[in-house]
C-alpha positions, 0 to 999 in steps of 0.5 A: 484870743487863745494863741498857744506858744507851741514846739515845732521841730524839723518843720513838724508842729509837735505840741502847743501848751495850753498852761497845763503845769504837767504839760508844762513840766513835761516841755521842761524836762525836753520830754513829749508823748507820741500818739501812742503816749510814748515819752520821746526826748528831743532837744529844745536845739532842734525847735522853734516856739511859735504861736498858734491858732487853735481851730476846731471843726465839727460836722454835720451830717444829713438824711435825704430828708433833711434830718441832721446827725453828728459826724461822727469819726471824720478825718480832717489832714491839714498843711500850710497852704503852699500858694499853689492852687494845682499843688495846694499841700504845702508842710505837713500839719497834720495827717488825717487826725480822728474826731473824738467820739463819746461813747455812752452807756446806758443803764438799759444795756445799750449806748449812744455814740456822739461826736465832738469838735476835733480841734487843730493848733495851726501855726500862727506867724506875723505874716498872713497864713494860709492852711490847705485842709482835706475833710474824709468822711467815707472818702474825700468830701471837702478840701481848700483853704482858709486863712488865719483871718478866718480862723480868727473871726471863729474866736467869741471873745478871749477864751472860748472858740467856735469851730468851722462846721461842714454839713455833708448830705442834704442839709441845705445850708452852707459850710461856716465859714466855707473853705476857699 
């Protein structure tokens, strides 16, 4: 099972190290990137290491006919789920990040978009954990739960990670695993 040791600090998930030696060096030096790549200093005082869970989620979209194509650009916000189902949004994981997009050029002059697993590194703790998740594809299309346990069956041995599909449109089959 991949369980990433990760910065957390003032209750924000900031980075998890994957054992890239650059990555690696950068935390050692007290230096991270923002989104836009800016270098931000911090002070390893102010955090915590802790391990997580890295979970990736994919999606599929599908015709009046049945007919599947790759979601492409959804955007998925993720919390610490806060044990109440009225006001589910516990800490702040993560706000509405964007599935990666592959863009390819062809040789004919046009190009072809496709999409892929957008991957999030959930805190993992001794204790059970629960995540509260929001999926936008055109506006809200899934919101619940899902636990550390399930996140953690989606794991096929100790180096490869199968991620959590959700089917929108008329695709008559289930989300795997389906959201609480």
């Amino acid at each position: 099972m991949i369980m990433l040791p990760c910065i957390v600090m003032y209750g924000l998930l900031l980075s998890c190290s994957s054992g890239d030696d650059k990555a690696n060096s950068a935390q050692q030096e007290n230096l991270m990137t923002d989104e836009a790549g800016n270098a931000v200093n911090f002070s390893l005082s102010t955090s915590d290491m802790i391990n997580a869970l890295t979970f990736c989620i994919f999606g599929t979209f599908c015709d009046e006919n049945g007919r599947q194509a790759e979601a492409i650009q959804y955007e998925v916000s993720a919390w610490t789920f806060s044990g109440d189902p009225e006001n589910p949004q516990g800490e702040l994981l993560y706000e509405k990040q964007v599935s990666p997009m592959i863009i390819t050029d062809n040789e004919d002059g046009t190009s072809e978009q496709s999409a892929e697993p957008l991957c999030l590194n959930l805190p993992d703790t001794e204790e059970e954990d629960q995540y509260y998740l929001e999926i936008y594809y055109g506006g809200l299309i899934r919101s619940g739960v899902i636990t550390d346990e399930q996140v953690k069956a989606l794991y096929v041995g100790q180096d490869r990670v199968d991620y959590y599909h959700f089917r929108e449109g008329n695709c008559n089959l289930p989300d795997s695993p389906a959201l609480l």
